[in-house]
TIMARGU-113529 format. One line per field, with one value per residue (C-alpha): residue in one letter; residue number from 1; x, y, z. Coordinates in steps of 0.1 Angstrom, whole numbers, plus 2048, in hexadecimal, padded with zeros to 3 digits. Layout:
N
aa c(A ...);
i c(NUM ...);
X c(X ...);
Y c(Y ...);
Z c(Z ...);
//
This chain:
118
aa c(X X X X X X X X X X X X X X X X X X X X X X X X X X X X X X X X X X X X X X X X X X X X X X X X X X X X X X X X X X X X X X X X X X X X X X X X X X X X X X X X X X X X X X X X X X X X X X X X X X X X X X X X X X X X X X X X X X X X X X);
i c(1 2 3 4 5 6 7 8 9 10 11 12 13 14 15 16 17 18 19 20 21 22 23 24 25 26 27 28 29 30 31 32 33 34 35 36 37 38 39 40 41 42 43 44 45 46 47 48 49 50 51 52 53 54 55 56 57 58 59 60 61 62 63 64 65 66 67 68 69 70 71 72 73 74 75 76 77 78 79 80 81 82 83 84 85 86 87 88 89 90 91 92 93 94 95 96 97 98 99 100 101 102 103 104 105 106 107 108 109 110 111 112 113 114 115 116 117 118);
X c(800 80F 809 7F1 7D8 7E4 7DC 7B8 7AC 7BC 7A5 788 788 789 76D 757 766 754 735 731 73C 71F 702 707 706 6EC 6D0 6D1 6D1 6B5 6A5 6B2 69E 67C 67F 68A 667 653 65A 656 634 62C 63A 625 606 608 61E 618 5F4 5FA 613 5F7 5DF 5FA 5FE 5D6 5D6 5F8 5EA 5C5 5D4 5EB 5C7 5BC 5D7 5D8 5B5 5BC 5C9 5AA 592 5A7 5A5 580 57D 594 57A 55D 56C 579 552 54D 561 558 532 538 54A 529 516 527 52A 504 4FF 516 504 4F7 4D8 4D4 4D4 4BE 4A1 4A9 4A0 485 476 47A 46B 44F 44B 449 431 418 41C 412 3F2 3EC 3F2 3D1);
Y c(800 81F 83D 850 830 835 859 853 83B 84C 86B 852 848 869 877 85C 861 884 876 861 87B 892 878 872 898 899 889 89C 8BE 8B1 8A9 8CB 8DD 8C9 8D3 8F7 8F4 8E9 900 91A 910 911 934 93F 92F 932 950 969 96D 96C 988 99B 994 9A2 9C5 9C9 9C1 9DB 9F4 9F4 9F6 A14 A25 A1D A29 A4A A4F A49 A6F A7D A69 A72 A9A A92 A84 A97 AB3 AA3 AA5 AC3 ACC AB7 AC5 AE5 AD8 ACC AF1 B00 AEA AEF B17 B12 AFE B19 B38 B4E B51 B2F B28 B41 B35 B13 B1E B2E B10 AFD B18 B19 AF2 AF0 B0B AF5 AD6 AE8 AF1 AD5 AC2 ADB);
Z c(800 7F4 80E 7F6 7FD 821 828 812 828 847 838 833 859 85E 84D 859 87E 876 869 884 89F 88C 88D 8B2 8BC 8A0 8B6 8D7 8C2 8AF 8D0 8DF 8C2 8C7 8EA 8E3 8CE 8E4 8FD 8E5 8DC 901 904 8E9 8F8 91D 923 90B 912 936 932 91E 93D 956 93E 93C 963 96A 953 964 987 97C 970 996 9A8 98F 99E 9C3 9C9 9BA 9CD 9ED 9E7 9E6 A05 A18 A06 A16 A3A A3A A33 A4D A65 A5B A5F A83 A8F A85 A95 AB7 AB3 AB1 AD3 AE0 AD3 AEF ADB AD4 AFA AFF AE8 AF5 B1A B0D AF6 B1A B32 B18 B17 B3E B3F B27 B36 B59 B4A B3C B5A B65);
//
């Protein structure tokens, strides 16, 4: 056997060393890339729309909190008129003239039930 034979089939072993070497890492890449797909397809199916549901969801509860500081200016609104309600109410038990027509009202009362009681 000359060495031109010699290095052929040394370069034939070699090339199907390769060819073998690529068919064995051929299968768990193949297998890689189903599963690569698959999990893909369940992305696409499962995640994504439940992604959309948490932007809809975020979005609406930025619109609520937005809305939180005017509907606290109208409450504080509504007790400061409350407040301001109540201090008119007790400058009015207080009023000299208030008293007054209240003593009167009950002086008056007293006076009627004693002649009714005749």
């Amino acid at each position: 056997m000359g060495s031109l034979q010699i290095v052929g089939i040394l370069f034939l072993l070699l090339i199907g060393s390769i060819i073998i070497g690529a068919a064995i890492l051929l299968f768990p890449v193949v297998r890689l890339i189903k599963k690569y797909k698959e999990l893909s397809n369940k992305l696409e199916n499962q995640l994504l729309p439940l992604a959309g549901q948490l932007k809809e969801s975020s979005a609406r509860l930025n619109k609520e909190m937005e809305a939180i500081p005017t509907i606290k200016a109208d409450i504080e609104e509504k007790f400061l008129e409350v407040r301001d309600l109540l201090e008119q109410i007790r400058k009015m038990q207080k009023n000299p003239l208030r008293q007054f027509m209240g003593s009167s009202f009950e002086l008056i009362s007293m006076f009627n039930k004693g002649r009714q009681d005749e």
